[in-house]
C-alpha positions in Angstrom: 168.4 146.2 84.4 166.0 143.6 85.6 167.0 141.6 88.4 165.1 138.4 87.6 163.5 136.2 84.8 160.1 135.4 86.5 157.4 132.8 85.0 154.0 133.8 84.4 153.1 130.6 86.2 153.1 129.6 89.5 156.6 129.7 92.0 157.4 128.9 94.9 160.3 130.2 97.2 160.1 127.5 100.6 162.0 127.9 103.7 162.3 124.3 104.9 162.7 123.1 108.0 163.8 119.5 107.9 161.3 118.9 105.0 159.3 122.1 105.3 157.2 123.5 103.0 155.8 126.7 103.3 152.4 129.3 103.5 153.1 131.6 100.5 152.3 135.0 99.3 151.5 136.0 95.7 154.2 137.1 93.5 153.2 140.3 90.6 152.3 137.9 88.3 149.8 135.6 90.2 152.4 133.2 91.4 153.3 132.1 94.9 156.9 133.5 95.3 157.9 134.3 99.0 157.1 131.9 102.3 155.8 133.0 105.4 155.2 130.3 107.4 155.9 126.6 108.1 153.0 124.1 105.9 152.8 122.6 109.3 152.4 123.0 113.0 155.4 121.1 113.9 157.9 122.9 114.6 160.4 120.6 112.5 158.5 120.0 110.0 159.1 116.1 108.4 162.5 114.5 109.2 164.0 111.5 107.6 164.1 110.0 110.5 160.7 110.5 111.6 158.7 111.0 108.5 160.2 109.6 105.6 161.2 106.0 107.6 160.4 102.7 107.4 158.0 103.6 110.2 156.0 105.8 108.4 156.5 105.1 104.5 159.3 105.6 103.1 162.3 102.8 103.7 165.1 100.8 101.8 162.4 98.6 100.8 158.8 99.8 100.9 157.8 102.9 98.9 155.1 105.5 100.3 152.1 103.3 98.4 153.2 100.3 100.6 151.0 99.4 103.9 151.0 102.8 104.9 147.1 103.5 104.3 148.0 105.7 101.3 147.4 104.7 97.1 148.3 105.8 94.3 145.3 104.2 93.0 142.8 106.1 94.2 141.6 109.6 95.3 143.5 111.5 98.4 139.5 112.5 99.3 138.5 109.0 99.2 138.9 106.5 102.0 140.5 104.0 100.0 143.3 107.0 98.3 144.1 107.9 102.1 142.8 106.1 105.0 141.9 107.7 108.3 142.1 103.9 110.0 145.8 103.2 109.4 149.1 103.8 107.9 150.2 107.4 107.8 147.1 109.2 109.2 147.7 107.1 112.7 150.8 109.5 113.6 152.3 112.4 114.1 154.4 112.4 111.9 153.0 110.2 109.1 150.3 113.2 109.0 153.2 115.5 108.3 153.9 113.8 105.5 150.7 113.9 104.4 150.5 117.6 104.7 153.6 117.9 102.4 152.1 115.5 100.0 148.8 117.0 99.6 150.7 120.2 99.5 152.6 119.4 96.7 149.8 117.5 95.0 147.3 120.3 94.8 146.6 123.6 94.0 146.0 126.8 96.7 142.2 126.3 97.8 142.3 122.8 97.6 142.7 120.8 100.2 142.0 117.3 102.2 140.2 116.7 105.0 140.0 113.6 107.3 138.8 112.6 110.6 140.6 110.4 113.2 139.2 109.1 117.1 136.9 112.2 116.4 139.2 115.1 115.8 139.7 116.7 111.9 143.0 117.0 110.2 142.8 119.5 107.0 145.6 119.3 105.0 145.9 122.7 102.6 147.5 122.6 98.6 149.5 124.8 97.3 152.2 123.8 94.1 149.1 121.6 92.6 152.2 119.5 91.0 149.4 116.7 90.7 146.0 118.0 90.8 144.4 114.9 89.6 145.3 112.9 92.6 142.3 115.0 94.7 140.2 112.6 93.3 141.7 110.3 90.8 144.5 107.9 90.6 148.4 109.0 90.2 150.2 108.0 87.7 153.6 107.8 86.8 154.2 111.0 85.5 152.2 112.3 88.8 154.2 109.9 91.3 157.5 111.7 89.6 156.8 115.1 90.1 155.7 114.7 93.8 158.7 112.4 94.5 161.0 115.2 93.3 158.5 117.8 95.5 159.2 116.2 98.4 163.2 114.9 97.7 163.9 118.4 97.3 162.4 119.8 100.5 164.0 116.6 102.3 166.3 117.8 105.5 168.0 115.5 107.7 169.5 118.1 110.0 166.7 120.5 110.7 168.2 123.7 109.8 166.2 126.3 108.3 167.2 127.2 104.4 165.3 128.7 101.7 165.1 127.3 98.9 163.3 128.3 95.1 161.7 125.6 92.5 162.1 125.7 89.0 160.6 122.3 87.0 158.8 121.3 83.7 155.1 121.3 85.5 153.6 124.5 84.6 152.0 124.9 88.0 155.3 125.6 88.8 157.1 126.7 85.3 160.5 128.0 84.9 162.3 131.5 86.2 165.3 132.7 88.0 165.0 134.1 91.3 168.0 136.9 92.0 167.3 136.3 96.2 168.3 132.6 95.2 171.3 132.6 93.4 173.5 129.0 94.5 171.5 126.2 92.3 172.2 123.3 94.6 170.7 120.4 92.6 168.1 118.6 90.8 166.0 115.9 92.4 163.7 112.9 91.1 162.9 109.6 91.3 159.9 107.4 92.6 159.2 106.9 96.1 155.8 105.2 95.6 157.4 101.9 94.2 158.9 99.4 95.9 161.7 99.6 96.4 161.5 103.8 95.9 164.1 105.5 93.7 165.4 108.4 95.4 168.0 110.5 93.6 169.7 113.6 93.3 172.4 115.2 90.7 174.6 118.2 91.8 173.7 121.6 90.3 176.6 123.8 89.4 177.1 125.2 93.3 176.3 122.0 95.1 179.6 122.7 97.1 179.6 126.0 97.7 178.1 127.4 101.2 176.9 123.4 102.3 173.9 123.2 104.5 173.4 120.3 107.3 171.4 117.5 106.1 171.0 119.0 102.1 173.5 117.3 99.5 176.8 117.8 99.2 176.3 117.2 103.3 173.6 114.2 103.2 174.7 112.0 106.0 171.7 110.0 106.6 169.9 111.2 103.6 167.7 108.9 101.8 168.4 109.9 98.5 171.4 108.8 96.2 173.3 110.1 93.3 172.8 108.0 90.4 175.6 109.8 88.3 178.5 109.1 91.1 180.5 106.5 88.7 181.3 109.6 86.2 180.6 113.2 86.8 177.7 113.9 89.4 176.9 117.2 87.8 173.1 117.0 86.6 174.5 119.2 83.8 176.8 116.1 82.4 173.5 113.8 82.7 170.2 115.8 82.5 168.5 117.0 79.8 168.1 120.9 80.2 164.8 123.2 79.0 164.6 124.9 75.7 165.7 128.6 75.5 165.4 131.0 76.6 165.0 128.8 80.1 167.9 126.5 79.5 169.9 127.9 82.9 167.2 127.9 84.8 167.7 123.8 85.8 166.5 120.2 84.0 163.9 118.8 82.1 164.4 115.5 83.1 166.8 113.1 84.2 167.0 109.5 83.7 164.1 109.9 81.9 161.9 111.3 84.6 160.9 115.1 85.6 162.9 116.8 88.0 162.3 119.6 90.1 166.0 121.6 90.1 166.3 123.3 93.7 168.1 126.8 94.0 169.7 128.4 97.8 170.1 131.7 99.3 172.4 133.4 101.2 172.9 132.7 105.0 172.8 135.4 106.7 175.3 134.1 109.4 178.0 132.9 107.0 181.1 135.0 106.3 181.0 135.5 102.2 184.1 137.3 99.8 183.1 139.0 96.9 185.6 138.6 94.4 185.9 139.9 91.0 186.2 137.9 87.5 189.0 139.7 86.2 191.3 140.0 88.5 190.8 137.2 91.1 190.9 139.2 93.8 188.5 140.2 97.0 186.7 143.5 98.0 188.4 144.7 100.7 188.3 148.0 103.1 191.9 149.9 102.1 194.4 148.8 104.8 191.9 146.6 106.4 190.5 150.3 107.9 187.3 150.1 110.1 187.0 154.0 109.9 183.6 155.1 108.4 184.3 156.5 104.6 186.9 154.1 104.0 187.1 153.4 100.4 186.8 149.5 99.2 189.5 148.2 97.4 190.4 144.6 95.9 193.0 142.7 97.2 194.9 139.0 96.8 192.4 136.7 98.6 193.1 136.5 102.4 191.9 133.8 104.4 193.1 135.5 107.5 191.6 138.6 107.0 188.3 139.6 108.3 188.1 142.9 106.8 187.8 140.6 103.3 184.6 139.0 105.2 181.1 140.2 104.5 177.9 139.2 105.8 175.0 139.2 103.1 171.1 140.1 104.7 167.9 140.2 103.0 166.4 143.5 103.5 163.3 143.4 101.1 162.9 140.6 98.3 166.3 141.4 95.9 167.9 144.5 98.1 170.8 143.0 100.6 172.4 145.0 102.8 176.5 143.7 102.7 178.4 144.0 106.3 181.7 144.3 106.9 183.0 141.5 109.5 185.9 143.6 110.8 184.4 147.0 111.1 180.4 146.3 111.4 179.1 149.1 108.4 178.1 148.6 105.4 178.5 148.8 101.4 177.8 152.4 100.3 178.1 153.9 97.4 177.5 158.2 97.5 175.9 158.2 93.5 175.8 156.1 90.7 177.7 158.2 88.6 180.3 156.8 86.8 183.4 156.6 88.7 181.5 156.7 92.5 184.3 154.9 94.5 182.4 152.1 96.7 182.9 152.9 100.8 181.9 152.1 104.1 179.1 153.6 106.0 177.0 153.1 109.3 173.8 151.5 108.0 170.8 153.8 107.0 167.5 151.6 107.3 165.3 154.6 106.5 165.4 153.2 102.3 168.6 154.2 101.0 168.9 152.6 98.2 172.9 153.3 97.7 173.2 151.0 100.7 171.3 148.0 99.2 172.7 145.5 96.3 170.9 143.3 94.2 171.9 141.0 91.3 172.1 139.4 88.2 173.1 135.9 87.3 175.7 135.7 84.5 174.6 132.3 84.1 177.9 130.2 84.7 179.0 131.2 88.5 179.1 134.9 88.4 176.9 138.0 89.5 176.5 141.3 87.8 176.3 143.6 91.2 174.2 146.8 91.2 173.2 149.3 93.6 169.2 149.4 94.3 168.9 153.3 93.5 170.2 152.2 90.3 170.4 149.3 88.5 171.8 150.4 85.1 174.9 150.8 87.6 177.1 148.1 88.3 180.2 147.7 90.3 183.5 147.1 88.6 187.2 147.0 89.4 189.5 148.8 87.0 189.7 147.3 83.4 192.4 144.3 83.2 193.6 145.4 86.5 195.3 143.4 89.0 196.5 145.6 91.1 196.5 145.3 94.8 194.5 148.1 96.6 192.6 149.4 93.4 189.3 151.2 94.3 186.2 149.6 93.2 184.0 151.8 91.2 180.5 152.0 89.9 180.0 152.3 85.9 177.2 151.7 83.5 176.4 147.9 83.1 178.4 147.0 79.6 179.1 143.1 80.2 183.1 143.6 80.9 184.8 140.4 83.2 185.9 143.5 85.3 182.0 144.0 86.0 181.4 140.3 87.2 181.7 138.9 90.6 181.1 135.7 92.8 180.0 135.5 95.7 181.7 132.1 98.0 181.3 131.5 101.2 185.1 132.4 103.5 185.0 128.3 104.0 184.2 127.4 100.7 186.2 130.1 98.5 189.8 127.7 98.1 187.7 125.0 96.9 185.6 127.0 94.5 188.6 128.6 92.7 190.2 125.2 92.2 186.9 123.3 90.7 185.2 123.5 87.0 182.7 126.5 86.7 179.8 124.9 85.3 
């Protein structure tokens, strides 16, 4: 069973930092899939505050071509495309947001280079979203996609989230990610005019596990929601790709592109895994926190911690799931049909009946399999509700009873009570 739809074009999976891009490593098929390491050497990458201000470009009222030594008009390599005398090359952090701009702009093994009071500043690309803009003039179409580039790696609060791309530009190209499956929104706009359109629509999980400073949390975010009249869901407003890529995020909205931005899991959040059939939570039978003990579903608890699980990245698509209450780990002794799923002390030397990937159902839902074999896939008993029934691993045949989301503790109320999209 694969585990994700990957592009044969280029990808990029960011942990950002305020507004951090990232150093990449190639993906199987010649795309740039997994971050290593901030774009930057700030620490906090570029801020809202400090980067994307009136100070350094980017304000209620002057867009990022205005009086800040940067043009649309010209080059980045030339001296009238990016200026070394004033503007954003003069600071700190105006030469952060250079780095994310020439970033986003060009390709890997391109890059810009300037000199200020004597000391050189090379600024690496990587997405090549607008290649031409190394030495020619951006356009429209090029001041859209690296508006959306750097809206969607905006942070206001500094916390540290990764995040995977998916937009029209074939540099970057279309293709779920498993690792990234909460699609948080879609971003666009143009912050090169004056004044600079900034927007954002919420993707189908905007709400669910919130991060400081992204939206759905954006106190003293730049950006706006254009759609907040009606319904802010991108998927009542933007126009999505053509099959078979048409879950994947949005062509355009309002008539621009739009790079659609998809989350992770946080390792430090307490998640429930519930099932689509029944409505209930994988729980440890009787709460136990005795190795072996069997897990069972039961009528979401908000007081119980044995319902809790913490969700970490092992390897790119294998997570290791811990209970909160008892400390081990999701096992499951063989993939035969009928293996009842336990609890086990954690086996890091690559045992795969201890690591989970998934696959997207495309509205909300996950099909869950074990990494030794993923033709297997968890399931709770056929049109069962009954408290304290084991969960079970059977071949993969698209039931409800093999389907399963996977909320946040905090955020689990409000998801059952709101439109699956």
């Amino acid at each position: 069973m694969p585990t994700s739809n990957l592009p044969l074009t280029r990808k990029l999976a960011l942990f950002s930092t305020m507004f951090g891009l990232a150093c990449s490593a190639p993906g199987a098929d010649g795309g740039i899939h997994e971050s290593e390491a901030p774009a930057s050497a700030s620490s906090n990458g570029l801020a809202s505050i400090n980067g994307l201000s009136s100070a350094n470009g980017l304000s209620s009222a002057n867009g990022l071509s205005s009086a800040n030594g940067l043009s649309s008009a010209n080059g980045l390599s030339s001296a009238n495309g990016l200026s070394s005398a004033n503007g954003l090359m003069t600071t700190a952090p105006g030469r952060d947001t250079v780095s994310y701009l020439v970033r986003c702009a060009l390709p890997a093994g391109h890059s810009i280079t300037k000199v200020l009071g004597g000391t050189t500043y090379t600024f690496p690309g990587e997405l090549g979203l607008a290649p031409q803009w190394e030495n020619g003039a951006c356009d429209d179409s090029c001041q859209q996609y690296l508006s959306a580039c750097m809206l969607a790696h905006l942070n206001t609060s500094g916390k540290h989230i990764a995040l995977w791309l998916d937009t029209d530009n074939p540099s970057v190209g279309w293709g779920r990610n498993t690792d990234y499956p909460y699609q948080e929104g879609s971003f666009f706009g143009n912050i090169f005019t004056s004044p600079p359109k900034a927007y954002y629509c919420n993707g189908k999980d905007f709400d669910v596990g919130l991060v400081p400073g992204r939206i759905g949390a954006t106190a003293g975010s730049i950006y706006q929601n254009p759609y907040a009249a009606g319904s802010s869901y991108c998927s009542d407003n933007c126009v999505a790709p053509a099959a078979p890529y048409s879950q994947d995020g949005f062509a355009s909205c309002n008539g621009m592109h739009v790079i659609t931005v998809w989350r992770n899991f946080d390792p430090n959040t307490d998640y429930t895994v519930c099932n689509r059939a029944s409505g209930m939570c994988m729980n440890t039978v009787g709460g136990s926190t005795a190795a072996g003990a069997k897990v069972c579903q039961n009528t979401y608890d908000t007081a119980s911690s044995s319902m809790r699980w913490r969700i970490v990245q092992i390897s790119p698509r294998n997570y290791q799931f811990t209970n909160v209450k008892s400390g081990l780990v999701m096992d499951i002794s063989s993939t035969r049909d009928g293996t009842i799923l336990a609890q086990s002390p954690y086996r890091p030397s690559g045992n795969g009946n201890q690591l989970w990937s998934f696959t997207p159902t495309g509205d909300g839902f996950y099909e869950f399999n074990p990494s030794a074999n993923q033709g297997s896939a968890l399931s709770a008993p056929i049109q069962s509700s009954i408290e304290g029934a084991t969960i079970q691993a059977y071949a993969w045949a698209s039931r409800p009873n093999q389907q399963w989301s996977i909320i946040p503790m905090a955020d689990r109320l409000a998801y059952d009570g709101r439109h699956v999209r």
